[in-house]
C-alpha positions in Angstrom: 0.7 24.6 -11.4 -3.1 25.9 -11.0 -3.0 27.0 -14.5 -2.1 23.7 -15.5 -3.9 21.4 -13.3 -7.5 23.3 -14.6 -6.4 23.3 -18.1 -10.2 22.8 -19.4 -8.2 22.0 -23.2 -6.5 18.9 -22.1 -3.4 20.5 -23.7 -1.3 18.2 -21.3 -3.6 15.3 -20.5 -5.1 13.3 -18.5 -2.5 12.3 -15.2 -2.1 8.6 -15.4 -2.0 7.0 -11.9 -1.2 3.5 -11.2 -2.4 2.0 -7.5 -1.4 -1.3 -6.2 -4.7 -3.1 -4.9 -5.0 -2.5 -1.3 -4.5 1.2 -1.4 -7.6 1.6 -4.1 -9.7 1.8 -0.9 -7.2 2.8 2.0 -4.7 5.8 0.3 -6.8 6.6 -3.3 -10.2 8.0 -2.4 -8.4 10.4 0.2 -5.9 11.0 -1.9 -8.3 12.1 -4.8 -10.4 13.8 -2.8 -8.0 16.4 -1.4 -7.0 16.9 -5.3 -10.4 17.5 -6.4 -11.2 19.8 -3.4 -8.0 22.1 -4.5 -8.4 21.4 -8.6 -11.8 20.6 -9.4 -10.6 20.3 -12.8 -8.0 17.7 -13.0 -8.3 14.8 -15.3 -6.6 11.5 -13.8 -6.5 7.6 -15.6 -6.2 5.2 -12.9 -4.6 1.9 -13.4 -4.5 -0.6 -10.6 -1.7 -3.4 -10.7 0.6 -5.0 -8.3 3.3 -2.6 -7.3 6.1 -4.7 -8.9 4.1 -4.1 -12.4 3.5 -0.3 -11.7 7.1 0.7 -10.6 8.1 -0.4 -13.7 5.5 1.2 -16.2 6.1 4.3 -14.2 9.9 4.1 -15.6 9.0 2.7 -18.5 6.6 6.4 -18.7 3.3 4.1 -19.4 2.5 5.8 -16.2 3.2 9.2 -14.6 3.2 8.6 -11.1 2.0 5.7 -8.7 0.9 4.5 -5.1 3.0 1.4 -4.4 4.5 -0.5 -1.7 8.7 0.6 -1.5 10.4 -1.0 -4.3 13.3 -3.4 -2.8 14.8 -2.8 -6.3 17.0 0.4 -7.4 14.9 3.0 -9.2 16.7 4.6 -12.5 17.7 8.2 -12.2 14.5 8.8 -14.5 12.0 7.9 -11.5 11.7 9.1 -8.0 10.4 7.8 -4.7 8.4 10.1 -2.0 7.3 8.3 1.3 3.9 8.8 2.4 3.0 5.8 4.9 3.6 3.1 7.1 1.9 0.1 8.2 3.5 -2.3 10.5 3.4 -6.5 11.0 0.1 -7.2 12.9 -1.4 -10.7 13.9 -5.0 -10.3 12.4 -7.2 -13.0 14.7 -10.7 -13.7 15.2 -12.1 -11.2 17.8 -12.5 -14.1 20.4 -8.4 -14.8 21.1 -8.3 -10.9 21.8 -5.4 -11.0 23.9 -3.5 -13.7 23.6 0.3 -13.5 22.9 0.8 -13.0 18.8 3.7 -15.9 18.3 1.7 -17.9 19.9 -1.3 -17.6 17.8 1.2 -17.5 15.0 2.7 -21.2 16.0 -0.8 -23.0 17.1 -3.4 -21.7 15.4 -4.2 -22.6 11.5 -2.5 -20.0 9.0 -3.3 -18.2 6.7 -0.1 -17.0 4.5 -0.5 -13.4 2.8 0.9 -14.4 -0.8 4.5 -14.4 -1.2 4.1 -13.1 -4.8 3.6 -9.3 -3.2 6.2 -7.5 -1.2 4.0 -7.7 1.9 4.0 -11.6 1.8 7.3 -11.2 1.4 7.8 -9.4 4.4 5.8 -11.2 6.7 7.4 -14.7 5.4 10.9 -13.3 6.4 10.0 -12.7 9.7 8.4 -15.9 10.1 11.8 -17.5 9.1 14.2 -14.6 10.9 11.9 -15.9 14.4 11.8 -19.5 13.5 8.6 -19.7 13.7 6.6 -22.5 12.5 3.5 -22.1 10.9 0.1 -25.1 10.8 0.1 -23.4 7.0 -3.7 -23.8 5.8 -3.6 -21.9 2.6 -2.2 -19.0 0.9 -3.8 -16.3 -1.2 -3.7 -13.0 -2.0 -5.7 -9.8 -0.7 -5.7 -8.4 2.6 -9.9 -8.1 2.8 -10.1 -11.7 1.7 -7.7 -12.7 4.1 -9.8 -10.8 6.8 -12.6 -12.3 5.8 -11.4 -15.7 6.2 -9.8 -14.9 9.4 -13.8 -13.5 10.7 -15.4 -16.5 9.4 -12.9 -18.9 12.0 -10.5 -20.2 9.5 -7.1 -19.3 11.2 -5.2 -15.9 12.1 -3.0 -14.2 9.2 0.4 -11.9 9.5 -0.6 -9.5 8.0 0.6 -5.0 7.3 -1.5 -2.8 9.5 -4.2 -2.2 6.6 -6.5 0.8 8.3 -9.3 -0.5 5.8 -9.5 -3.9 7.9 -10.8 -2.3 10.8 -13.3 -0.4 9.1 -14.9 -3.7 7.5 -17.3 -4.5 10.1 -15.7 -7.8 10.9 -15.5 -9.7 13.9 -11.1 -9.9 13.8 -8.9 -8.1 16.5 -5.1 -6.7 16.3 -2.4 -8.1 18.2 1.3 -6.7 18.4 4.1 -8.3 17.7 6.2 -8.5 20.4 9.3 -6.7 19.2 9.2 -3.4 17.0 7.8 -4.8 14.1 8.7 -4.9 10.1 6.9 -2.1 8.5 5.6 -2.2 4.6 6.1 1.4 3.4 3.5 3.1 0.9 4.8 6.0 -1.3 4.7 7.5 -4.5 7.3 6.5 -7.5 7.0 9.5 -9.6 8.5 10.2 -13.0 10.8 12.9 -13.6 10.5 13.9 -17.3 7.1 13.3 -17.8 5.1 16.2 -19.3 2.6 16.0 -16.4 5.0 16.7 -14.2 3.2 19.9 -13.2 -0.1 17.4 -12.4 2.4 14.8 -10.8 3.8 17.8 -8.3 0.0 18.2 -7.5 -1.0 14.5 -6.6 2.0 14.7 -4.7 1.5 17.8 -2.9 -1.7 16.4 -1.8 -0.3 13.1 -1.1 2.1 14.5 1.2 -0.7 16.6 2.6 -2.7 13.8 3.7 -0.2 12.1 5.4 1.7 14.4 6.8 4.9 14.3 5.2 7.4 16.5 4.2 7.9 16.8 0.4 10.7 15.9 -1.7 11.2 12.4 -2.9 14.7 10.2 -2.6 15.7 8.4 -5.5 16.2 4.5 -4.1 
C-alpha cells in the first residue's frame, strides 16, 4: 500500500474522490490532511456533487470512493459502505432565544426548510411530519452555511444536522436539542470494490476511519 500510494509514475493514477457539499469544509480538509501527513505523494481528483449523484458514479466506477450522506437505497455488490460520522437534528436559532424549548421555536417562529431535494431535508421534513409539527414555512433552500447565515441575520430558526462547521462560522446562532433522541444523518464512505485504486481507496479509508475513530471494515447496505 506505501509502495503504491507514492508511486511517483502515476502507474495507477490519480484517486478520484467525490464529496457531497457540506463535508468539503467539515470531513475533506481533515481527511486530506491525515493522508498527506502519512503519503506525501498521493495524487487525488476531487469531485463535489450531491451524495445521490456520487453514490451512483461511484458504482457506476466514474469515481473510486466518496464522502456522502448514507444512501437510503441498496448499494450493488460492486460498492461498499464504511461509517465514519454522525450528526444529529438540531434547532439552529438566533443566539438571542438561547434557551427556549426547540418545538416551540419550531411551531412559532418563521422557518426556514433545509431543501427536501438532499437526504438531510429529507430527514428533518419527516420528523416534522412524524411530531405533527406545523411549521410558519418562510422559504426553502439549500446549504447548511446559507441557512446559518439567514438564521444570524433574524430571518427565522432552521432544523437542521449537527454541522460542526456552523459553530465555527463566527455567527451569532445557538443549538438547541430536540427533546427526544434525535434523527441522525450519517456521513461515510461508499467505496468501490474492483477499482484499480483500490490500494489508494484502502488508504483514504484508513485515514478516514482514523480521524473519526472508527473501526474499519465497510457493510455493504
Amino acid at each position: 500500500m506505501q509502495a503504491i500510494a507514492q508511486d511517483s509514475h502515476g502507474q495507477i493514477g490519480e484517486l478520484r474522490v467525490g464529496v457531497f457539499v457540506s463535508a468539503m469544509v467539515s470531513v475533506l480538509p481533515s481527511v486530506l490532511q491525515r493522508v498527506y501527513a502519512a503519503y506525501p505523494d498521493v495524487k487525488l481528483f476531487v469531485e463535489p456533487g450531491s451524495s445521490v449523484d456520487l453514490c451512483r458514479k461511484v458504482c457506476a466506477s466514474e469515481l473510486d470512493v466518496a464522502i456522502v450522506v448514507e444512501p437510503q437505497f441498496a448499494l450493488p455488490k460492486t460498492c461498499e459502505w464504511q461509517p465514519l460520522t454522525e450528526e444529529p437534528l438540531v434547532v439552529v436559532a438566533h443566539k438571542s432565544m438561547a434557551g427556549r424549548d426547540a418545538h416551540e421555536l419550531l411551531v412559532n417562529e418563521p422557518f426556514i426548510r433545509y431543501a427536501r431535494s438532499v437526504l438531510g431535508g429529507q430527514l428533518a421534513d419527516r420528523y416534522l411530519r412524524d411530531h405533527n409539527l406545523h411549521t410558519r414555512s418562510r422559504l426553502e433552500i439549500d446549504g447548511l452555511l446559507a441557512i446559518a447565515t439567514l438564521v444570524d441575520k433574524g430571518l427565522g430558526v432552521s432544523l437542521l444536522p449537527d454541522w460542526p462547521s456552523m459553530w465555527t462560522s463566527g455567527l451569532a446562532i445557538t443549538r438547541i436539542p430536540l427533546p427526544e433522541r434525535p434523527p441522525v444523518r450519517r456521513i461515510g464512505l461508499v467505496m468501490a470494490r474492483h477499482t484499480p485504486r483500490f490500494a489508494l481507496v484502502q488508504v483514504f479509508l484508513h485515514e478516514a476511519v482514523g480521524l473519526f475513530n472508527r473501526p474499519e471494515g465497510g457493510q455493504t447496505s
